[in-house]
N, C-alpha and C positions, 0 to 999 in steps of 0.2 A: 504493500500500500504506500509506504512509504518512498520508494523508489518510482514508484509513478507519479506521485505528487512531484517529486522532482525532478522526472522527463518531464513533465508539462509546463514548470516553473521553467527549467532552460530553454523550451520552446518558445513559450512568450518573450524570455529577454533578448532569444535571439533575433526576432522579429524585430528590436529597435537600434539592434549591432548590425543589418546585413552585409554593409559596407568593407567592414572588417574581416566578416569570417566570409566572405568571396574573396577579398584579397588573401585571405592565409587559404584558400582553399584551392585559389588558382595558382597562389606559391608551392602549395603543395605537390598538385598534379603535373607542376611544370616539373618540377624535380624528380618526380616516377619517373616521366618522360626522360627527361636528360641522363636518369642513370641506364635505361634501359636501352638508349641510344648507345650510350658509351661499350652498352654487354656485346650489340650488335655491332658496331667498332670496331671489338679486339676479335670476334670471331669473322671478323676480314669483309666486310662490308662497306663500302665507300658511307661518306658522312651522311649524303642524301637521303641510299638507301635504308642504311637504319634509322634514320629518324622517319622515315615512312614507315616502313616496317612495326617500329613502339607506337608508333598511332592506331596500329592497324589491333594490333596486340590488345593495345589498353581498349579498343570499343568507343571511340567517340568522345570527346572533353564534355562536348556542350550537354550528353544525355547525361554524363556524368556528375554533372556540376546539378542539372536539375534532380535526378535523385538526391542527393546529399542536400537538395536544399527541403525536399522534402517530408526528409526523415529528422531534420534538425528542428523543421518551425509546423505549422499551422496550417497545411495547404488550400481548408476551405475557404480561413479567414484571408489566408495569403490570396488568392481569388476573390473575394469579396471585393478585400481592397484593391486590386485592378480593377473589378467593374464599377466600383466606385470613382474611381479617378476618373475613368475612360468615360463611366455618364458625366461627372461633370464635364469635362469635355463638350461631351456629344450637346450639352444642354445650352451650354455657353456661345457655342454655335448656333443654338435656335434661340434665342430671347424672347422671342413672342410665346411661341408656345409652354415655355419653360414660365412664362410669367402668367399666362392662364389657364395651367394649369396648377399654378399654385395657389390664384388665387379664386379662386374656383375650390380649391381642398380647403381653403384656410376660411371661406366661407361656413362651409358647413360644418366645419371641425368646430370654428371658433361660434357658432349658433350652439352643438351641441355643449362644448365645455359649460358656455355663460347657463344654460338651462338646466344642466346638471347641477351643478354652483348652485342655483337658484333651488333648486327641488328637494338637495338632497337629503337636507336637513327635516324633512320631510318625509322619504319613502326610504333611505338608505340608513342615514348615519344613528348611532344607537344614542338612546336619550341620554343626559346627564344625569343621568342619576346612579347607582351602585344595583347589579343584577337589574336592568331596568327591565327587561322579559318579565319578571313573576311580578308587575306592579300591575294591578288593576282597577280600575270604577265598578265600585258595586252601589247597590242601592236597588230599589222598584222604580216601575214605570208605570204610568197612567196613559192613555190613549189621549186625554183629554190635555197632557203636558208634552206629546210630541211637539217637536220644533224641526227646520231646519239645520243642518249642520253641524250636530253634536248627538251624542246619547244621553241626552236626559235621564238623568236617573238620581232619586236621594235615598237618604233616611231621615229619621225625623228625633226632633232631641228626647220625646218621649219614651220613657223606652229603652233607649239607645245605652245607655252605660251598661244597663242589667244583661241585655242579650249581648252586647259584641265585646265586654271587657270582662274577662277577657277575651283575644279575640276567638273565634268560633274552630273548628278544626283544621278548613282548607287553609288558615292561614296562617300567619306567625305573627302577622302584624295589620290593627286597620286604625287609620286615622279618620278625621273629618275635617270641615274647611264652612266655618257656617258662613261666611260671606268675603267675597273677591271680588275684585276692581270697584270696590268703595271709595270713595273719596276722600284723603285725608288732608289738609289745606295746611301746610305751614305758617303760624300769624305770627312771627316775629320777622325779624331783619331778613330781607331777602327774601320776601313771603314768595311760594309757589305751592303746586297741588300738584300731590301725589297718590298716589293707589293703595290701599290699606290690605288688608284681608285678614281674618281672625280664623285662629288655626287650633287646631287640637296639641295638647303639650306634645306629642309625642309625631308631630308632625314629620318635622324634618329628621328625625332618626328610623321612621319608617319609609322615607325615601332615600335612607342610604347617604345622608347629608348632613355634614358638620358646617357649626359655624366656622370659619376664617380667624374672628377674630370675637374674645369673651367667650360668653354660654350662650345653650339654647336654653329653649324653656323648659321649669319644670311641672311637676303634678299642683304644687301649693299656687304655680304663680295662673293655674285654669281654674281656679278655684274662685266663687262669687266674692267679690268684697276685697280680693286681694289687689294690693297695690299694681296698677298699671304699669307694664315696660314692656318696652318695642324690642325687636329685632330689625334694624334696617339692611335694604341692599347696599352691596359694595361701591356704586355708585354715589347712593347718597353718602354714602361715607367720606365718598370721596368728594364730592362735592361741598358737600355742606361743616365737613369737620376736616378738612384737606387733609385727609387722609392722617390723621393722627392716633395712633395707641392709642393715647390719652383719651379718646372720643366715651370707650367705654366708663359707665357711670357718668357722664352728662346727661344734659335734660332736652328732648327739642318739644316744641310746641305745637302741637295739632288738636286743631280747631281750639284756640284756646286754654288745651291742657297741658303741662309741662309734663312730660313724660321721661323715664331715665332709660338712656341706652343701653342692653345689656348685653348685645352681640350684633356682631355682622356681618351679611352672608357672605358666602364665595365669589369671587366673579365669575358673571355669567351666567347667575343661577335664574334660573323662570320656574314659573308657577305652573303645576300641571292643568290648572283651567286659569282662565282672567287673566288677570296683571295686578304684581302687586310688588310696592318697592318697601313697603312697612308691615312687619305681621306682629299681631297683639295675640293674645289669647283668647280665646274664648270666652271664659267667666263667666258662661251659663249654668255649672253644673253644681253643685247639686239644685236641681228644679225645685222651686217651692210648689209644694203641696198644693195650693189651690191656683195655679194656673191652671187657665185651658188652654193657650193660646200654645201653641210650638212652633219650634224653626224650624224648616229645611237647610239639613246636612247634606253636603256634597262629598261622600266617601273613598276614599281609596284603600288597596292593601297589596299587604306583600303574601302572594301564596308559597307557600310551602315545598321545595325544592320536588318537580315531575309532577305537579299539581298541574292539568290543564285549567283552563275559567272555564270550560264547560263541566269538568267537574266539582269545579267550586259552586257554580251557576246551581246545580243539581244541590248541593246541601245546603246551600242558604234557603232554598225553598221554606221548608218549615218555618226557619228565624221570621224572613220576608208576610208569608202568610200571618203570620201573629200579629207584627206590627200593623200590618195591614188593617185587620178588625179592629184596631185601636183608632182608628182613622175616621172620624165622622164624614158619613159620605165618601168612602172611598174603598171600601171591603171590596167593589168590583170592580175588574177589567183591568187591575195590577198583574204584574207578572216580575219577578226575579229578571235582575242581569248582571252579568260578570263581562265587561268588556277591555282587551289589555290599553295599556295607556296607551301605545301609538295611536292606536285607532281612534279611542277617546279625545286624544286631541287632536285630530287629522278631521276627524269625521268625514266631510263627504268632500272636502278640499282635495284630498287623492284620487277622486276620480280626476276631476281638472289635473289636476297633475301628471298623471298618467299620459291624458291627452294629450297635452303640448310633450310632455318625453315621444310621444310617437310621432308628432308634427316632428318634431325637432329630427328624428332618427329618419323619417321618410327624407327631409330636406338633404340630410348627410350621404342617403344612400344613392342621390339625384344626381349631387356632388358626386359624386365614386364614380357612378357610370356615365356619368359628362366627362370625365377624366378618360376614362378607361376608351373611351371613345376616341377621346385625341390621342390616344397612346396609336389606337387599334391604325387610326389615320396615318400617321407617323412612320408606324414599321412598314406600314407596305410602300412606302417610299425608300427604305432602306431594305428592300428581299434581296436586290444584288449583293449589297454589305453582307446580309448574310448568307448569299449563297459562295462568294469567295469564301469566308470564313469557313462554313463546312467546306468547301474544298480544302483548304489549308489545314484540316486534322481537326476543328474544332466539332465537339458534340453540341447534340441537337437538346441535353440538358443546361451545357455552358451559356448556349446561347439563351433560352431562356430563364434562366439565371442571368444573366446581363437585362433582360427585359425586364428583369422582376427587382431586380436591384437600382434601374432607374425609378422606376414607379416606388421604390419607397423612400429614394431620395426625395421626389418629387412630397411624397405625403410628412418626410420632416419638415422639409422648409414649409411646407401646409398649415403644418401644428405649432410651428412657430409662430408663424403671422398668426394663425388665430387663436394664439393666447394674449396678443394684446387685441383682438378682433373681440374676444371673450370680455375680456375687463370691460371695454369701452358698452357691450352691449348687456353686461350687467348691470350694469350702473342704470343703465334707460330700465332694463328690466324692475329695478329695485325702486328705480321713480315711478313707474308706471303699476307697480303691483297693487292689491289693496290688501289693506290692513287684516282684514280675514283669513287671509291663508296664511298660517301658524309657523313660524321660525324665519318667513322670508327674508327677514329684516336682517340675519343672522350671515346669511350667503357671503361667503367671499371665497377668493383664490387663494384657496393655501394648498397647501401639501399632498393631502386625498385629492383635491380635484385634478393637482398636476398629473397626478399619476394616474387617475381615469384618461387624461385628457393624452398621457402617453399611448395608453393602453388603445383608444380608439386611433393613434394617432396609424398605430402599427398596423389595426385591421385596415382602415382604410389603405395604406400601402400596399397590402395583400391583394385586399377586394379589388383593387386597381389596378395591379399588376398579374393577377389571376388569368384573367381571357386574353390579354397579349402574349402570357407565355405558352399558354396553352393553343395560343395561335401559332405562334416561332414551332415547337413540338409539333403540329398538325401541316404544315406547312409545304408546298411541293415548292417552295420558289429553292429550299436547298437542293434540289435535284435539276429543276428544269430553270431558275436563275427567276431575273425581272421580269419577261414576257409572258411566261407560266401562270401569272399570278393578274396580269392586266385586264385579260376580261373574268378574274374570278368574282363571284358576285359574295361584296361583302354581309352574308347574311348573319355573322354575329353582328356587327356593327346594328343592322336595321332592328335585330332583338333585343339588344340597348336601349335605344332610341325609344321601342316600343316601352320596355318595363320603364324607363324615363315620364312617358306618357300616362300610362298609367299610375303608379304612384302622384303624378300631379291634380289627373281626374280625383282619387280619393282626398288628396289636399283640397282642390278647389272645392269638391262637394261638403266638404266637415268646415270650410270656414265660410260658405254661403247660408248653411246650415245655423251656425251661431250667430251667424249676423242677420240673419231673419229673425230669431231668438231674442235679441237684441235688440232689435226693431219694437217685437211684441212687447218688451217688457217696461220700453219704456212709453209705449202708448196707452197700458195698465191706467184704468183708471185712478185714480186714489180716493175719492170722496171729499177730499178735502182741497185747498189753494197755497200753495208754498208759497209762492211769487210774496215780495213784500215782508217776510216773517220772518223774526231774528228770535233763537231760543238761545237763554243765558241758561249755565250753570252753575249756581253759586252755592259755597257752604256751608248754609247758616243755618240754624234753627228756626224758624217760622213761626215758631209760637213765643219767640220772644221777641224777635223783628217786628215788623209789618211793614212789609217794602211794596207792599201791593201799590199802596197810594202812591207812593212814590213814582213806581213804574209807569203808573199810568199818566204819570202830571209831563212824561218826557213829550216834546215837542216833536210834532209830528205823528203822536200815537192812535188811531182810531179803535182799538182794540187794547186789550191786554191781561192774561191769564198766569196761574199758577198752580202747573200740578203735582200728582204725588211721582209720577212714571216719566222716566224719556219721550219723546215724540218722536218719530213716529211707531217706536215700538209698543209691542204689547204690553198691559200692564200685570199687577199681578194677578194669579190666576184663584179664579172661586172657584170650589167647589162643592157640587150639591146646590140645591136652593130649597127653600120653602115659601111657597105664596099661599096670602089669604089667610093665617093663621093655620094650613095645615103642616102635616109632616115634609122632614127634608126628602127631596126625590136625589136617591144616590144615581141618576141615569144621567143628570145633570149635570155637566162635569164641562172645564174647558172656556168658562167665561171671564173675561179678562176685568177686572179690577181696576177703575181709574177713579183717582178722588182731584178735584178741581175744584178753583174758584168759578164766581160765575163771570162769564163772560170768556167762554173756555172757547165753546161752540161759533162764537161770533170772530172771535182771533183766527181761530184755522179754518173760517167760512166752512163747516157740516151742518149743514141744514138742518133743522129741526122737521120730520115730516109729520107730524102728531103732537099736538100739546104745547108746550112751551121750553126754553130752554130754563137754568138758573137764575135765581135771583138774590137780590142782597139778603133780603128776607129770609130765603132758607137755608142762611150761615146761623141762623139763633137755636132756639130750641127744636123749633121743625126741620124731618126730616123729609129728602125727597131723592128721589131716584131716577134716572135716566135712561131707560134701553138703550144700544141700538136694535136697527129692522130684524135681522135673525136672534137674538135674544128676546126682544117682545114674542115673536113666532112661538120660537120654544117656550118658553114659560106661559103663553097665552094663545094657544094656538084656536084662530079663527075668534078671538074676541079681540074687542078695546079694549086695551093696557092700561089707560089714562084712569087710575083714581083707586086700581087693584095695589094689593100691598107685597112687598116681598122682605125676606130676611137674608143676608150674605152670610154667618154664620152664627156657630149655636152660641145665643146669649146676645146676638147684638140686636140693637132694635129695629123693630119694622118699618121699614121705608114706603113712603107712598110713590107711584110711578107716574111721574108729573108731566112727563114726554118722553119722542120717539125719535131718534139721530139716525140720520143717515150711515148705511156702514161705510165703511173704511177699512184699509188696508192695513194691519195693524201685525201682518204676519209674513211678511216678508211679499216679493209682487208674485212668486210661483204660489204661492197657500192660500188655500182658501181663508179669510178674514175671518178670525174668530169672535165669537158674541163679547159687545161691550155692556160693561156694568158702568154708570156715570153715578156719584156719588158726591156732594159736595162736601169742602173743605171747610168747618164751620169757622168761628170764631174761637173755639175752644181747643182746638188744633187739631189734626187729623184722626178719622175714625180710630186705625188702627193703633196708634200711642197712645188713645186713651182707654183705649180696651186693655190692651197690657198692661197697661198701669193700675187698670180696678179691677185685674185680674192674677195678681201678684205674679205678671210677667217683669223680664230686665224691664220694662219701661224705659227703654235709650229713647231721648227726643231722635227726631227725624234731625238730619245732619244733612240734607243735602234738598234744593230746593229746584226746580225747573221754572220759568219764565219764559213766556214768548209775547212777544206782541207786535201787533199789525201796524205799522207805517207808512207814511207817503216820503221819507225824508231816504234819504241812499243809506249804503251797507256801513260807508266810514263813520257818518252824522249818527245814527242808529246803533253799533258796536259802541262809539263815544258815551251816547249820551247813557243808555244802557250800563257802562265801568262806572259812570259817575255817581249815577244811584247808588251803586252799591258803596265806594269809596265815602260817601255819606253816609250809610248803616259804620261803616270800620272801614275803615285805610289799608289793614294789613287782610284784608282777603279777597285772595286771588278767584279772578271771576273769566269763563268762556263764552265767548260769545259771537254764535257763525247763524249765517243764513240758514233756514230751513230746505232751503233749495241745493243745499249742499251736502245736507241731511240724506236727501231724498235722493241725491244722484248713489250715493255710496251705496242704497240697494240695489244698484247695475253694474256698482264695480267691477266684482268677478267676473261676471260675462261678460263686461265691459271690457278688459284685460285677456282675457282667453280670446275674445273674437278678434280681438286686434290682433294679436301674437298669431293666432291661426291664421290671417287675414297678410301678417308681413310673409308669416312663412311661404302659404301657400304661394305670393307674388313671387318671393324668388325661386322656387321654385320651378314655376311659367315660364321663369326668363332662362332659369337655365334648360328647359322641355325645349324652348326653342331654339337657345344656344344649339343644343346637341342635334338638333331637327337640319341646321342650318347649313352643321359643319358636317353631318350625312348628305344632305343635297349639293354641296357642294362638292364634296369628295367623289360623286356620283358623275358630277357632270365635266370635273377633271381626269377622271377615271376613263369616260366615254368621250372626250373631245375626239378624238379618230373619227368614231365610228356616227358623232355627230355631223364631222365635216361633210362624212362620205355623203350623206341622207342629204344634206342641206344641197353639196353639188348635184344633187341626182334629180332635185328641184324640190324637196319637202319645204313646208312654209313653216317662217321660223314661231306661229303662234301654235303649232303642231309640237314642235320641240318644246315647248313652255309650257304647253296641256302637259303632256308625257311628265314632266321631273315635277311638275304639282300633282299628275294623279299619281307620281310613285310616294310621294311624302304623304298625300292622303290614304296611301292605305294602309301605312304602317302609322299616322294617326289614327285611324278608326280602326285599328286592332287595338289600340294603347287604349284609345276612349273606352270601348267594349268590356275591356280588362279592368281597366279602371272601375268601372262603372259595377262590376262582378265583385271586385273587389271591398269596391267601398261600402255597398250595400248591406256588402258581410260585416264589414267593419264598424261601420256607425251603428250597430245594435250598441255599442259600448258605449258612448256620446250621446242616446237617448234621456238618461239622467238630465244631461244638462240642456238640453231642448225645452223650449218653452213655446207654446202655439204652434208649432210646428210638425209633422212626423219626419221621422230619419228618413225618407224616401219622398220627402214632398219633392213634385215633380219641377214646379217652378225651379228650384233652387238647383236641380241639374240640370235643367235647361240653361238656366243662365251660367253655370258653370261650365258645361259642354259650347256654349257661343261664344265666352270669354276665350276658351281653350283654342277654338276652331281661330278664331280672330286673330290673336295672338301668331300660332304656327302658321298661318296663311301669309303671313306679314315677313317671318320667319325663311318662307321658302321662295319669297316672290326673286332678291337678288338670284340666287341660282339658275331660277328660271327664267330672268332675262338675261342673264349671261350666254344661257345656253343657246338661246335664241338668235345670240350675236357672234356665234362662232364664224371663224371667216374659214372655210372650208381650206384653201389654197396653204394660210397659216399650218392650219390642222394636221392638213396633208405632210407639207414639206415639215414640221417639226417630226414626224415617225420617220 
């Protein structure tokens, strides 16, 4: 073993000494010679003859010299390296070609790296966390709390200690997260707003996660009554205490409250839902006794080493079921689930992903055989080259190896240019992304992606140099030379050209597709008027405030509201109802929760279709209640609503139903609008804090206040006067404040983002289907100039010749279309998900994709065919 490691070790170094051991190797064999001269010498042979004679003896220098060279080095790579020089050479002599087809490879390479980059953190790279595989979301689901784009699923604090602490058998570890991406305002020096989340003590050691710097939390500090202390991110740390040791045990101030530092996380670290840059504890538990009210827990766990979640899924059944019947109004249409956290946070963001990975790959593969093309062109203008060659001893492996070793030079320098091709078009990628698809933001070029982006760099060299060599291998021009090969018809080329066309049919069709999609969703009606409406979000308690008036007195404002929920999202969700005084109907399930001031309805212009909207009046002791269209339905079906009473849950009081809204979109533009519940906001501050509070719940006031209102004044005058109001309640809290119409475009982002990117790709794509269309018809028609002239001297008309080379490009387009079109049909069952109005096969949309296509390559093939048109026969003639 040892002795082979060190042939192989003297063989590499010989390889950069050759210089040397050929001079001592041709001093060598000069001296055999010269002694063997001198033997023939003295056995009486004049000087000539013996030294002919020891040449004849020894067998040849020059075979000599090559054996010994080798047995000393490397012969493959020693070969290599010749056809590496020799292409660059050969390349250097073509500049044109040599430049487009690199930049043609560094196209696609540099598309696929930046999209990898962008994705991978996503579908490849494993989470940060410690064993991040056995981490999962458990909890139930309700039908009536499906959402888009996540697995919904909780537990509930009821409950919740006695059955999963400890935790149950599939797992070793389960945390909870009673609320994420909450607002936490900084009110001192340098006020900003940051993201909260209160976590179970044993959060972040069931995610495999140490603090960086101090302690996590422990059992006493989740404990009701115990003294408040944060854990911030490493960022604010850095931020806000520049990065000092010393930060541990300080105090910072949120909303108000001096809080002490007592750890701080890792960099880098994210939250496995929301966003949070400060996490508190809990301090819910031990529950008092005469609560009713509970929170939803958002759970995770670690299972149990070879535990699948489907068999976890399977034993939490019983726990799930129990809690379940604890649940007013909600014993039915629950079900158990165990989902792993990729999925969890990914949710249905990986299908889109997926997608553009295959745009991106189809565009690369376009790349490859646009190359492979110009290679294929290329060689058959060098068949003499290599038909000398095999004359002179060379095999018909060597030579294609020279073919295959140009075409991966050709795909380094590819992979080069498209890694700054990559940078530049992540960067667009990362401006243009939306904020929904989970880690985006994180994409960069480091180290894994250099090395995917090698890895592809290599296939494409392969796939590119594959059919040329296996051309050179198949080849009669080594036997019969140039002419052999002049009227061979190049039929790999036009099967190129073809799978070219094809694969651009499935691009055109999947980004006409989403852009129809696209179209629909944002012609979606909403119910409501964006135009004009600015929502603030500020973090104050409302029931010590009253910024209402204030709001309202802003110049320019015809409107002006405040409610308990974001807009245009859903709010919170009821469940059950009871009308009339009777019992709760558990079928009831799925209506959404919104408590407002009055003047809610008037602000986002929703029509009242029934009754009347709020009034100041029903801030006092009276209460009143709001449908919308599909909740009057449901709770009243085939009556008037107006004057019937209902209850939202057990213990609070009966609301009278004073009018009917119009629906609205409250669930993203693909969902159907779920039933609104309209509630007003009295004077005594919102329903739900004070149910908790005379129901020995935490009672935490409401911390976070929403605002909109309707103006005739611009975006700047309106953001303005809107900060000033608040800067009037306190100085030091930070306030947001954007158009609703910006609001509302973000529900189109995604698609908004995928169509466009489907939409770039497919274009270049097109252009390279025609590139390669083009430089087939042309090759065709310098191929055939002879036999062009002959026809044209014989009298053919030159718009005869110009049919012929467009109906030979047309029919290796409508093979491609055909293919494509079989192709794709198969293919968009996958991309159905993300279709909106549309079906995967609506006709329009490959119609207009197949006209694009047809348009496009007819445009593509016309120079050829009037070139061929204009051949001057006599030319033709006299150049053969």
């Amino acid at each position: 073993m040892n002795s082979s490691i060190r042939r192989l070790w003297e063989r590499i170094c010989s390889m950069f000494c050759k210089r040397k051991l050929d001079d001592d190797l041709s001093a060598e064999l000069a001296a055999h010679i010269e002694m063997a001269t001198e033997d023939n010498v003295r056995a009486g042979m004049n000087q000539e003859e013996a030294r002919r004679q020891a040449l004849i003896r020894f067998g040849g220098i020059e075979a000599a010299k090559e054996l010994h060279r080798d047995v000393r080095s490397l012969p493959l790579l020693e070969s290599f390296a010749q056809d590496a020089r020799y292409a660059l050479r050969m390349l250097r002599r073509n500049p044109g070609f040599a430049l487009t087809a690199v930049l043609v490879l560094a196209l696609g390479l540099g598309a696929s790296t930046a999209m990898f980059s962008a994705l991978d953190r996503i579908l490849f790279r494993p989470l940060r966390y410690a064993d991040a595989d056995r981490l999962v979301n458990i909890g139930m689901t309700f039908p009536a709390f499906e959402t888009a784009g996540k697995f919904p699923s909780a537990l509930y604090s009821r409950g919740y200690h006695a059955r999963w602490k400890p935790a149950p058998e599939p797992f070793t570890a389960v945390t909870t997260i009673a609320g994420t991406g909450k607002i936490c305002d900084v009110t001192e020096s340098r006020p900003e707003r940051l993201f909260c989340a209160e976590v179970e003590s044993n959060f972040l050691e069931t995610l495999g996660v140490r603090p960086a710097l101090g302690r996590d939390f422990t059992p006493e500090d989740d404990t009701r009554g115990a003294p408040p202390v944060v854990i911030i991110s490493h960022d604010v740390w850095t931020r806000r205490f520049g990065a000092d040791p010393g930060a541990i045990g300080r105090t910072i101030n949120l909303n108000g409250k001096s809080i002490p530092v007592i750890g701080v996380l890792p960099p880098g670290f994210a939250m496995p839902t929301g966003q949070a840059e400060i996490l508190q504890p809990q301090q819910i538990y031990p529950l008092d006794p005469k609560a009713q009210m509970m929170s939803s827990l958002t759970a995770f766990g670690r299972l149990k080493p070879d535990v699948t979640p489907e068999q976890a899924q399977a034993a939490i059944a019983p726990i799930i079921e129990a809690e379940a019947k604890e649940l007013p109004g909600m014993s039915r249409g629950f079900k158990p689930q165990v989902v792993p956290l990729r999925d969890y946070l990914v949710g249905d963001a990986s299908r889109a992903a997926w997608l553009l990975l295959g745009a991106v790959a189809g565009l690369l593969l376009i790349a490859c055989v646009n190359v492979a093309n110009l290679i294929l062109a290329r060689l058959s203008a060098r068949n003499l080259e290599f038909a000398v060659r095999s004359a002179l001893g060379a095999g018909r492996s060597r030579l294609a190896r020279m073919a295959l070793t140009e075409s991966l030079l050709l795909a380094v320098a590819g992979g080069g240019l498209g890694l700054l091709l990559a940078s530049a078009m992540l960067r667009v990628f990362l401006q243009l992304a939306p904020s929904s698809i989970p880690e985006i933001d994180r994409a960069s070029l480091d180290l894994r992606v250099f090395a995917v982006a090698a890895v592809l760099t290599l296939a494409a060299g392969v796939a590119v140099g594959i059919w040329p060599a296996l051309s050179v291998l198949r080849s009669r021009s080594l036997q019969y030379g140039l002419r052999a090969t002049a009227a061979a018809r190049p039929r790999v080329r036009f099967a190129l050209v073809t799978a070219q066309i094809a694969l651009t049919v499935a691009m055109l069709g999947g980004s006409a597709l989403m852009l129809r999609t696209l179209w629909n969703m944002v012609k979606v009606p909403l119910g409501y008027v964006s135009e004009r409406v600015f929502t603030m979000n500020v973090a104050i308690n409302p029931e010590r405030y009253a910024p209402g008036e204030r709001v309202r007195r802003i110049p320019g404002t015809t409107a002006a509201t405040m409610t308990s929920m974001a807009f245009p999202t859903n709010g919170s969700t009821v469940v059950g109802f009871a009308v009339d005084g009777g019992a709760r109907d558990e079928q009831r399930l799925g209506m959404c929760w919104r408590e407002v001031t009055p003047g809610y309805f008037q602000t986002f212009s929703i029509p009242i279709v029934r009754g009347r909207a709020f009034a100041e009046s029903d801030r006092g002791a009276r209460s009143a209640v709001i449908l919308s269209e599909s909740a009057a339905q449901i709770l009243f079906p085939g009556q008037d609503p107006i004057g019937h009473t209902v209850q939202l849950w057990p213990l609070f009081d009966w609301t009278e139903v004073v009018g009917v809204a119009r629906e609205l979109r409250n669930n993203g533009l693909t969902k159907t609008p779920k039933p609104e519940v309209y509630t007003v906001w009295s004077s005594g501050g919102s329903a739900s804090s004070r149910y908790m509070r005379s129901n020995g719940g935490p009672g935490l006031p409401r911390s976070t206040a929403f605002f909109a209102i309707r103006t005739a004044a611009g975006a700047a005058d309106a953001a303005a006067f809107l900060k000033q109001a608040v800067a009037n309640l306190d100085p030091l809290l930070p306030v947001t404040v954007e158009p609703l119409d910006e609001e509302v475009a973000r529900l189109t982002e995604r698609p908004r983002f995928v169509a466009w990117l489907l939409s770039a790709f497919a274009g270049l794509a097109l252009l390279l289907a025609a590139a390669g269309l083009y430089g087939v018809a042309s090759y065709l028609v310098t191929q055939r100039t002879r036999d062009i002239g002959v026809r044209i001297a014989l009298g053919a008309v030159p718009a005869d010749i110009s049919r012929q080379v467009v109906w030979e490009a047309g029919r290796w387009t409508s093979a491609g279309a055909v293919l494509g079109c079989a192709l794709a049909w198969t293919a968009t069952r996958a991309i159905e998900a993300q279709l909106y109005g549309v079906d995967s096969r609506d006709p329009l949309s490959w119609i207009a994709a197949l006209g694009v296509l047809c348009a496009v390559l007819l445009l593509a093939v016309l120079r050829p065919a009037v070139r061929a048109a204009r051949v001057d026969p006599m030319t033709a003639l006299r150049a053969e």
